[in-house]
N, C-alpha and C positions, 0 to 999 in steps of 0.2 A: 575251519575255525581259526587255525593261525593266521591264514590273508585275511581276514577281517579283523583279526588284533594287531595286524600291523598298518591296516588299514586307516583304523580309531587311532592308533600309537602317532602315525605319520600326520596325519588331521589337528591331533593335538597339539602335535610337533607346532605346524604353520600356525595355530590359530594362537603359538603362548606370546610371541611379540606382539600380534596385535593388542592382546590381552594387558601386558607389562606396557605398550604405548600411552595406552585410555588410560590406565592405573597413575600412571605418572603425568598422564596431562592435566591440566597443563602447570610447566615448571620456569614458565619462563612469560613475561607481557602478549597477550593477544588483542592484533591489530582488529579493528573495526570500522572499516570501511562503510561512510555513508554520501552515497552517491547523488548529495545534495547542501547545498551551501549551509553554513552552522543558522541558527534561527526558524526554521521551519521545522513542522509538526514531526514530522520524520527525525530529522536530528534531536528536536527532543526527549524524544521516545527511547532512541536507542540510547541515550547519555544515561537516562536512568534506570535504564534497565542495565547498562554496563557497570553502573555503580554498582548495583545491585549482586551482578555477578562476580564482580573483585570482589566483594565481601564473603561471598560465598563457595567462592574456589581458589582463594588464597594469593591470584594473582590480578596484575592490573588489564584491565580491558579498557584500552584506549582507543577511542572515536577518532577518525582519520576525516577530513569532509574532501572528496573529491565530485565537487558538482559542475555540471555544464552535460546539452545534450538530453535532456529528459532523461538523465540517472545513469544514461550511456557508458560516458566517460571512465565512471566510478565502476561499473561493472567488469568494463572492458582491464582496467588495473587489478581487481580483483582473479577474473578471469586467470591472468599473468602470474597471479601468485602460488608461489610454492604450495604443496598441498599437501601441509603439515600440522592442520589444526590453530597452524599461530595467526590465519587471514583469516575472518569473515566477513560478511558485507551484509546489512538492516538494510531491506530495501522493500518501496509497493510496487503492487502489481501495474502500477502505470510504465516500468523501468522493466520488469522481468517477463511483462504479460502482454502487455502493448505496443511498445517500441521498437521491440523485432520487427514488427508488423510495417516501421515508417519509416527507418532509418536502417542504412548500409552499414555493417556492423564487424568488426574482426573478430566477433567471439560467438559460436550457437549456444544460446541459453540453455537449450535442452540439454549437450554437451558437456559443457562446461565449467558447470556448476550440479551441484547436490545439494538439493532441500534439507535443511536441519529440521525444516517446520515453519507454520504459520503459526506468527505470536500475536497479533492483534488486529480489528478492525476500528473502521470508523464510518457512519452513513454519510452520504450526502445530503445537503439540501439544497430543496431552489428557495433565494431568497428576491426580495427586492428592498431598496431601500424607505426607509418608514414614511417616507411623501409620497410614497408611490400611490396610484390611485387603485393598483391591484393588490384585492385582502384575500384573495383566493387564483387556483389556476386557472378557472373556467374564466376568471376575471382577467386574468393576462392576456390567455387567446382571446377575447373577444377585444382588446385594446391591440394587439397585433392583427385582426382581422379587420378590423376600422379603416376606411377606404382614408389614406393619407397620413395614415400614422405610422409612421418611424421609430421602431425600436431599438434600441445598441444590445448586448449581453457581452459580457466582460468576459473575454478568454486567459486562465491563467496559463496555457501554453498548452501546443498542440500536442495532442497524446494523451495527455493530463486525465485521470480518470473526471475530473469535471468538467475537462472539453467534450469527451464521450457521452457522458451526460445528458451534456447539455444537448447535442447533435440527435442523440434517442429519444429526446422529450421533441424538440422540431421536428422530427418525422412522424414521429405517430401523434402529436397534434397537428399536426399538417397545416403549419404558417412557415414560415420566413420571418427569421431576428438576424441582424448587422451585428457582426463580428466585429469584436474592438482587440485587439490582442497584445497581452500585460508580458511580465518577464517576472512571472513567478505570481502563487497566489498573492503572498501582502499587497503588491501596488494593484491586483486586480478587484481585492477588499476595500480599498481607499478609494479605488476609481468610483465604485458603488456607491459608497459613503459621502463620497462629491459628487454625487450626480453625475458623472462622465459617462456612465454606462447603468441601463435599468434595472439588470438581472442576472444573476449570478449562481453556479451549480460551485458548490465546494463542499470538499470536506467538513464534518463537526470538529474534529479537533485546530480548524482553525478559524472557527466564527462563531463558536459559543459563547464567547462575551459579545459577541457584538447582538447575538438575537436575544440574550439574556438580558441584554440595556433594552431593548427596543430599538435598537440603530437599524440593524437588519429584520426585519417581518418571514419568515422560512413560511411557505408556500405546502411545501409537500415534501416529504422523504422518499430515497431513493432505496431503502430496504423494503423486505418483503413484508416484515413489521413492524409495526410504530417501534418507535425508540424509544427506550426508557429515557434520553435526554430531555427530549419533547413529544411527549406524549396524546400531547393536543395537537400535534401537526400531523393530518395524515397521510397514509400513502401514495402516490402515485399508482400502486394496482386497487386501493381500496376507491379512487376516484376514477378507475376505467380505464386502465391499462395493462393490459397483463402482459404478464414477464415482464414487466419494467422494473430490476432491481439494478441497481449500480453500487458496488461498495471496496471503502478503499481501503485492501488487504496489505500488513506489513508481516513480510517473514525474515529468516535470516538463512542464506545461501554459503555454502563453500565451493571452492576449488575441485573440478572432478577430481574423484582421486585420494580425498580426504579420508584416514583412517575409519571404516564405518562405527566402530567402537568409539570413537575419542566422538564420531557425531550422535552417538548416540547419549555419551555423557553430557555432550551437550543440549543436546534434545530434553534430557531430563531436569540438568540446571534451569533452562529459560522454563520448563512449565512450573516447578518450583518456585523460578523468582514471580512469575507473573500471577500465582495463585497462591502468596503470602499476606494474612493479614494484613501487614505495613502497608504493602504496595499499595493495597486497592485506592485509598484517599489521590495518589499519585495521577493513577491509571486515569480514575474517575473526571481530574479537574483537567485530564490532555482529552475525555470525551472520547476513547477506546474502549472498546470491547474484548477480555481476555479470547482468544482463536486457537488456545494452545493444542497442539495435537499430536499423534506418534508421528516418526517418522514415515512409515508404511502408506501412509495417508498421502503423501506429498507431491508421487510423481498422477495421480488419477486426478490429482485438483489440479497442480499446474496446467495439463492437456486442457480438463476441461477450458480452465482459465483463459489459457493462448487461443486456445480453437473456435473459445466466443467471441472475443476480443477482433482477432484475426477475420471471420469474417465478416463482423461488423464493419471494421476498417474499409475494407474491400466492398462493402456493399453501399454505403454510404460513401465512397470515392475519397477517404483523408488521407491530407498530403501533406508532409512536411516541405515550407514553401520555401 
């Protein structure tokens, strides 16, 4: 009886700093690393949900943009950082899920990092532009199977969960589209809207106004289910694909090594802020889907995550050129 009350005594012992760490964090600015240039879907997301969280934890949470590399760069910095609750990194799975797979890397993601959680999604779609002569898929591929006809598809950069995409919709319909390859989604959405290229996989939260004007036509989604955003577009498994789902997951990563307590207050702020009345109007007009989850959750989705990713990569031959 006494080595087990000194046993619980010694346990308590260890576990009251971590305990007083979480209690007091945070007392001081936390960085927020977004391993992508300020103006994209990504960066916006995390800007207001950092607001969100200054307001909420008394301290300022400032967005960092370190981009270049398909999210690499920003990773690889974060990676680097102390692993004291004051660094995290908002990032998608195209950066934490995909990119291992293509690119020579000084940091293992597995490693390196700890999952706070996945805070949002967003589907894909294929669109093309409103001249286009295709009002449906089956109308695309039979204009790519047209003996002489020449297709472009707008690549927003390789890795990109809508280069993947786009790469799983040309396999299992089995044509061939010409690769046109942009430096970042914007000029790869403009290229479409000028006619430079016919067809386009991206994200919702960064072509909602444009299919909402009618500039862009969306084809098909990339989730398993229609999407509350367009409801009348359906899916690529409801029109005979299966397991065709693609969707672009944003979570927020630390520093292996990060107090589990202090990530777990955190864990708890970001589902709070993302499931506040206020927020929703916010969330709604960036075309996100709340994903909030425990931490527990985190390392069985990543695996899945990398290990689909990863062998697609690998089976389909992509190459960073």
């Amino acid at each position: 009886m006494l080595r087990r009350r000194q046993l619980v005594m010694a346990s308590m012992a260890l576990a009251a700093p971590a305990m007083a760490e979480a209690q007091d964090w945070p007392n001081r600015a936390v960085t927020v690393i977004v391993p992508w240039p300020p103006g994209g879907p990504t960066d916006a997301f995390a800007r207001v949900i950092s607001q969100r969280l200054t307001a909420d934890l008394g301290q300022a949470f400032v967005v960092d943009n370190r981009g270049g590399a398909n999210g690499t760069i920003g990773m690889a910095a974060a990676a680097r950082a102390r692993p004291d609750g004051y660094t995290v990194i908002i990032v998608p799975n195209s950066t934490y899920a995909i990119a291992p797979h293509l690119y020579q890397l000084s940091y293992d993601p597995r490693r390196a990092f700890i999952g706070a959680g996945l805070l949002v999604s967003s589907p894909l779609f294929m669109m093309v532009p409103r001249n286009s002569p295709a009002h449906s898929v089956a109308d695309y591929i039979a204009l790519a199977k047209k003996p002489g006809n020449r297709l472009d598809y707008a690549n927003a950069g390789v890795g990109a969960t809508s280069h993947l995409a786009t790469e799983m919709f040309l396999q299992m319909a089995g044509i061939e589209v010409n690769e046109i390859g942009y430096r970042g989604g914007g000029p790869a959405i403009q290229a479409v809207l000028a006619g430079e290229a016919g067809m386009l996989f991206m994200p919702a939260a960064a072509v909602m106004p444009y299919i909402q004007s009618g500039d862009l036509r969306a084809l098909a989604a990339t989730t398993a289910t229609r999407s509350p955003l367009t409801p009348e577009v359906p899916t690529f498994q409801e029109l005979g694909y299966p397991g065709f789902e693609v969707v672009e997951h944003v979570a927020m990563m630390a520093p292996a090594g990060t107090p589990e307590p202090v990530l777990r207050r955190l864990n708890r702020a970001c589902e709070a802020a993302l499931r506040a009345a206020e927020m929703q109007p916010r969330l709604q007009s960036m075309a996100v889907t709340v994903e909030a989850q425990p931490m527990e959750a985190w390392d069985a989705y990543f695996r899945r995550e990398s290990d689909k990713w990863g062998d697609f990569v690998r089976a389909r031959g992509i190459r960073v050129q």
